[in-house]
C-alpha positions as CSV (number, residue, x, y, z in Angstrom):
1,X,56.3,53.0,-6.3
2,X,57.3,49.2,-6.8
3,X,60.1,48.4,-9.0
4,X,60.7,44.6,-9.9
5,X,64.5,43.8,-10.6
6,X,65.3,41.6,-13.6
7,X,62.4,42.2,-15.8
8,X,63.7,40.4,-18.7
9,X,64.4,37.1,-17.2
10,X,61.1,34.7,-16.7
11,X,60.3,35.4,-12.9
12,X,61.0,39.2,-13.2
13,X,59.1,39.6,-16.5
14,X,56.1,37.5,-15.1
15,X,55.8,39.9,-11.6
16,X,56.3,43.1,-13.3
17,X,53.6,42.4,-15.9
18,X,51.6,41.3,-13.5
19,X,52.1,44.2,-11.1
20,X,51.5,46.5,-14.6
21,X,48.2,44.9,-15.0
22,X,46.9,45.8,-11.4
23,X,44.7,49.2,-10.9
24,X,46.2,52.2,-9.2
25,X,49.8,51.2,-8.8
26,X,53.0,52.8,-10.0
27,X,55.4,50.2,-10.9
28,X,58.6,50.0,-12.5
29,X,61.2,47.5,-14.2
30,X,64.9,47.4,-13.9
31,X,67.2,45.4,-16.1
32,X,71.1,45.5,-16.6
33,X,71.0,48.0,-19.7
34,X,67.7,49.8,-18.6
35,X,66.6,52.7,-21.1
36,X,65.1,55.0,-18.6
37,X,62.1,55.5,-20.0
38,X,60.6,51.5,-20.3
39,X,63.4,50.1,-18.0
40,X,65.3,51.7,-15.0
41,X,69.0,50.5,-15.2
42,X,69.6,48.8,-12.7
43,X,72.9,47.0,-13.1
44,X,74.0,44.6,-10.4
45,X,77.4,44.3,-11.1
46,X,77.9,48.2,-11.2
47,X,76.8,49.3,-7.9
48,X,77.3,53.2,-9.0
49,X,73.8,52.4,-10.9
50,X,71.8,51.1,-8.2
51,X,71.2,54.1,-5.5
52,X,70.4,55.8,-8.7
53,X,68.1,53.2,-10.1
54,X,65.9,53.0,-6.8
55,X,65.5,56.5,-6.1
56,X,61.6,57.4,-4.9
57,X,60.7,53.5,-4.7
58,X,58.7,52.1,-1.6
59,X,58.4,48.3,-2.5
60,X,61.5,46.6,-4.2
61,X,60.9,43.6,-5.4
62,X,64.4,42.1,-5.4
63,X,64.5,38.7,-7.6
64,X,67.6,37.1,-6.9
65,X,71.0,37.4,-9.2
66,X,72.1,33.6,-9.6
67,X,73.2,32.0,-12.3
68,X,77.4,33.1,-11.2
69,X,80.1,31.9,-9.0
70,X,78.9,32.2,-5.3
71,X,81.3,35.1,-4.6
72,X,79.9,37.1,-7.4
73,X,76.4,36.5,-6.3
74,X,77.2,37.9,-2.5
75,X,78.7,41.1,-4.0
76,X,75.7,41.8,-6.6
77,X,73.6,41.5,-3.1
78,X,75.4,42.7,-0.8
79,X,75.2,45.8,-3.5
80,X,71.7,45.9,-4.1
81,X,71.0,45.9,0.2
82,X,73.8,48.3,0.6
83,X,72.1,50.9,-2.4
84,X,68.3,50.4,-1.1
85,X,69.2,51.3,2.3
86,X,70.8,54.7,0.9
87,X,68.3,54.9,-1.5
88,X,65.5,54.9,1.8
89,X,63.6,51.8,0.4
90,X,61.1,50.8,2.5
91,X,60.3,47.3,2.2
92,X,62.5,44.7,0.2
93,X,60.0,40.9,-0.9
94,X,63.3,39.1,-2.1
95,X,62.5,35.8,-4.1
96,X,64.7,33.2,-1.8
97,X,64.8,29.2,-2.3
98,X,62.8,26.8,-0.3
99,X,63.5,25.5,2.8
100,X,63.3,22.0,1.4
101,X,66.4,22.9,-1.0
102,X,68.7,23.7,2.0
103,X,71.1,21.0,1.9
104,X,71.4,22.0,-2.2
105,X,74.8,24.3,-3.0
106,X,72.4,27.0,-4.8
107,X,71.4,27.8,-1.3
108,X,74.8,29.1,0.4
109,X,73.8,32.9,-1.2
110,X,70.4,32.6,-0.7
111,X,70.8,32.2,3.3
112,X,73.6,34.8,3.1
113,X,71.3,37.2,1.3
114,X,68.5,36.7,3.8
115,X,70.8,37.8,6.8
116,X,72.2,40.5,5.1
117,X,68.4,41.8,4.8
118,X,67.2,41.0,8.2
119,X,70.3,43.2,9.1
120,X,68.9,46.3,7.1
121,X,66.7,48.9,8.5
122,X,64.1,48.7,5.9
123,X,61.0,46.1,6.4
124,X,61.7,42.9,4.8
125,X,59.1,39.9,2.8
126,X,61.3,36.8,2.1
127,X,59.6,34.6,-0.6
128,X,61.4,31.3,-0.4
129,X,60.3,29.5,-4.0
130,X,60.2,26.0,-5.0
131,X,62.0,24.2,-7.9
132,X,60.3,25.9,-10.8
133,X,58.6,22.8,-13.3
134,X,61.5,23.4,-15.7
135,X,63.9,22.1,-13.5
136,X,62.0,18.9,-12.4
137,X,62.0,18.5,-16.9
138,X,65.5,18.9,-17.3
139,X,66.8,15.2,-16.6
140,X,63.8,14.0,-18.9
141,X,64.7,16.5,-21.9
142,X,68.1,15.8,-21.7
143,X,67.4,12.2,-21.8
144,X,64.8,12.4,-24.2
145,X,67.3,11.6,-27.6
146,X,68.5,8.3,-25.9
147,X,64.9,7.5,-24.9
148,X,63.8,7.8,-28.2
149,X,66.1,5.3,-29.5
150,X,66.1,3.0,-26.7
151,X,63.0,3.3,-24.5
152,X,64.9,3.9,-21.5
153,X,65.2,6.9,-19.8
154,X,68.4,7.0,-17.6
155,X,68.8,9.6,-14.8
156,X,70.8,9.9,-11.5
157,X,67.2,10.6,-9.2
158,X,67.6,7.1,-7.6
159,X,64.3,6.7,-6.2
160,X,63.8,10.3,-4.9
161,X,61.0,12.6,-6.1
162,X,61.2,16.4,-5.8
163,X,58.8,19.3,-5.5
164,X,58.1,21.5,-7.9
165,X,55.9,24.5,-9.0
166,X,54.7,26.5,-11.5
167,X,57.2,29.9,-11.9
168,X,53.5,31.6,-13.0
169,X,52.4,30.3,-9.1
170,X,55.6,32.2,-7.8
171,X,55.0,35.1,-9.5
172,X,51.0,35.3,-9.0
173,X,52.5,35.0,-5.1
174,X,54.9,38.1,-5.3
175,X,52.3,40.5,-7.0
176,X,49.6,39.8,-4.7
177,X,52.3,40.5,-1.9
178,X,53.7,43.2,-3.5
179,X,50.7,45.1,-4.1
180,X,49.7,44.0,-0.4
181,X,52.3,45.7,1.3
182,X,52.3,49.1,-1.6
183,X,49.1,49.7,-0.3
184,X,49.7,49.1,3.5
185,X,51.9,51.4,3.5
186,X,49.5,54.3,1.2
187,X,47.2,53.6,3.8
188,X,50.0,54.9,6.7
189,X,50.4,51.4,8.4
190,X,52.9,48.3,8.4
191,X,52.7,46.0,6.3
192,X,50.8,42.7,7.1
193,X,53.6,41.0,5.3
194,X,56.6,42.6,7.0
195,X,59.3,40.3,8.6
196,X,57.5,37.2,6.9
197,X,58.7,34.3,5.4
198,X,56.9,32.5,3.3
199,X,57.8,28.8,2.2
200,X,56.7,28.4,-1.4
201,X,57.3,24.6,-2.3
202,X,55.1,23.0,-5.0
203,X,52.5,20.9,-4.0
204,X,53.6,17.7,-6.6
205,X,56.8,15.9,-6.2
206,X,57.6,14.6,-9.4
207,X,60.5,11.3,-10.0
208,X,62.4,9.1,-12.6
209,X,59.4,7.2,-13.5
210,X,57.1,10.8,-13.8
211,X,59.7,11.7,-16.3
212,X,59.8,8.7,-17.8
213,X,55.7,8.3,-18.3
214,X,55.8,12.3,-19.9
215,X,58.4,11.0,-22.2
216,X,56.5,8.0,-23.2
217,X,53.5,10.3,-24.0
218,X,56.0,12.8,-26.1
219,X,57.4,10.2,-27.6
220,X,54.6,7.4,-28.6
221,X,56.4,4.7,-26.8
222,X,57.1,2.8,-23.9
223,X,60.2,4.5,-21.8
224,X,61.2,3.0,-18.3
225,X,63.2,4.8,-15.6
226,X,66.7,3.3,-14.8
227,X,68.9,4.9,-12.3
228,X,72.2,5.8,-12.9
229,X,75.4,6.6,-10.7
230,X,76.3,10.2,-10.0
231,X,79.3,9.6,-11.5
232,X,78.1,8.9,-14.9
233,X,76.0,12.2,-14.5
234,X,78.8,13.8,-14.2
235,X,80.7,12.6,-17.1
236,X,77.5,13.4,-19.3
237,X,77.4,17.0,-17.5
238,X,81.0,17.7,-18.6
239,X,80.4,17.2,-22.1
240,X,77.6,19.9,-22.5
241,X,79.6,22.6,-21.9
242,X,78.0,24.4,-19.1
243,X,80.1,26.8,-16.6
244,X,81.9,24.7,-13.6
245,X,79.2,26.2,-10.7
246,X,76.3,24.5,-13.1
247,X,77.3,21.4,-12.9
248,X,78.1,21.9,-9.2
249,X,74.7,22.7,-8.4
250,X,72.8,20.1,-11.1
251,X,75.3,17.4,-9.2
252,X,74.0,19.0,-5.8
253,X,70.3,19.0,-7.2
254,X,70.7,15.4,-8.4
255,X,72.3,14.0,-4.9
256,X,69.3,15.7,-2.8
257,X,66.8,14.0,-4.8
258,X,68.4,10.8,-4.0
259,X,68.8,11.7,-0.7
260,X,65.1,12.4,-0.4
261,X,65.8,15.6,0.9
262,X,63.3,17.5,-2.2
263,X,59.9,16.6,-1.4
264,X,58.5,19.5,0.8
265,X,56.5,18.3,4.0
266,X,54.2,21.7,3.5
267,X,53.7,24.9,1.5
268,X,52.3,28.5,1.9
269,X,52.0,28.1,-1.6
270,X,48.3,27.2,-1.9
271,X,47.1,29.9,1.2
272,X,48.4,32.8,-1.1
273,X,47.4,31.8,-4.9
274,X,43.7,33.0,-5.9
275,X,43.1,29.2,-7.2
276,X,44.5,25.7,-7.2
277,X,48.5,25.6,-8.2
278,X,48.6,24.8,-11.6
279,X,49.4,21.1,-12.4
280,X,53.0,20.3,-12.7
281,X,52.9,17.1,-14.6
282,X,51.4,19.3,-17.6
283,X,54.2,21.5,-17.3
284,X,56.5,19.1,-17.3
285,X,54.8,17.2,-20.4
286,X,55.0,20.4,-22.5
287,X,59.0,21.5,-21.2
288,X,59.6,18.1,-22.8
289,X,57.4,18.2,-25.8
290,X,58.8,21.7,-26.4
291,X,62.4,20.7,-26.2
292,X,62.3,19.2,-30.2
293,X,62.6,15.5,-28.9
């Protein structure tokens, strides 16, 4: 059996329906309330619920538990390594970040997470993704209201461009991987994909004036790019209220993009997808046109 964590976030939903959709497989979802007939509950922050949760699976599909203060995120996955070991999981794919966001502050539990599961005694599939589409959009949606009413969109990217990829690519990656390794190990043999890393950056690095041209086209008018200090980002930031660790890591995104340090040099990315990546530009057009600007 595979069981995908997190089915109702985007990523999670995406694998497990596309694992659903595949011939001969027995897969199951986990979310946080789980009603043990659609969902398994599988509840990172109670660890009581995961040994439970993954009894009789083979392949877990672990997406990862972000969006929380670093020293949360360690304990939900320290918790879910700790339960699939008792649980006698055989191979974990864990959705990691790319190598080219190393220097970024989301990546501290990332790394962590990866050496806690080299440590394990089950086989492990590390699927290192890029920035998904909707992240490369954000500074251009956010911008878009003054853009409208000045043409110019302003955005602390200095004149770095990052990678990004379609979250559908990511996903298409971990089913075909997935239901690689499920039937690898039917068949009575390791998995071609065991003790693997794969690096899954997009293929299109996108920058301040790519923003600025998909706002033009949302828009109907001319919008420029003009860098800003990070300063100023962060006194915008503030005022939105998000949690203290978001604007931590946007700041952290922001200041690697300057830095040039997220624009991949190479990807697996294309080797494992059944066609081209999807285009990023369009996803970034229709982010922005769906935002309401």
């Amino acid at each position: 059996m595979i069981l995908v964590t997190g089915v109702s976030g985007g990523l999670g939903g995406l694998i497990h329906r596309g694992l659903s959709a595949l011939d001969g497989l027995e897969v199951a979802g986990g979310t946080r309330s789980g009603d043990g007939v659609t969902a398994r509950r599988i509840d990172f922050d109670d660890p009581a619920s995961l040994t439970a949760g993954f009894h009789g699976v083979d392949v877990l599909v672990f997406v990862s538990a972000g969006y929380a203060e670093d020293d949360v995120v360690l304990a939900r996955h320290g918790a879910v390594v700790d339960a699939a070991e008792a649980a006698g999981v055989r191979h974990v794919v864990y959705t990691s970040l790319a190598g080219s966001g190393e220097l970024l502050t989301l990546a501290l539990p990332h790394r962590w997470t990866e050496a806690r599961l080299a440590a394990a005694s089950f086989e492990v599939t590390i699927l290192r993704n890029g920035l998904y589409a909707e992240v490369a959009a954000g500074p251009a949606m956010l911008g878009a209201a003054t853009a409208a009413e000045t043409g110019v969109f302003a955005a602390a990217l200095g004149a770095g461009r990052m990678s990004a990829v379609a979250r559908e690519d990511l996903a298409d990656v971990a089913v075909r991987v997935a239901a690689e390794i499920q039937g690898d190990l039917a068949a009575g043999r390791r998995s071609r994909h065991a003790g693997r890393t794969y690096e899954l950056e997009g293929v299109e690095a996108i920058g301040g004036d790519d923003l600025a041209e998909a706002l033009a086209g949302v828009l109907g008018r001319p919008v420029r790019y003009r860098p800003i200090p990070l300063s100023a980002a962060r006194e915008a930031l503030t005022g939105l209220g998000l949690e203290p660790y978001q604007v931590t890591h946007t700041l952290s995104t922001f200041s690697n993009v300057i830095a040039g340090n997220l624009q991949a040099r190479g990807s697996d990315l294309p080797a494992l997808l059944p066609a081209e990546p999807r285009p990023v530009r369009d996803l970034i057009l229709a982010a922005v046109a769906g935002s309401g600007v």
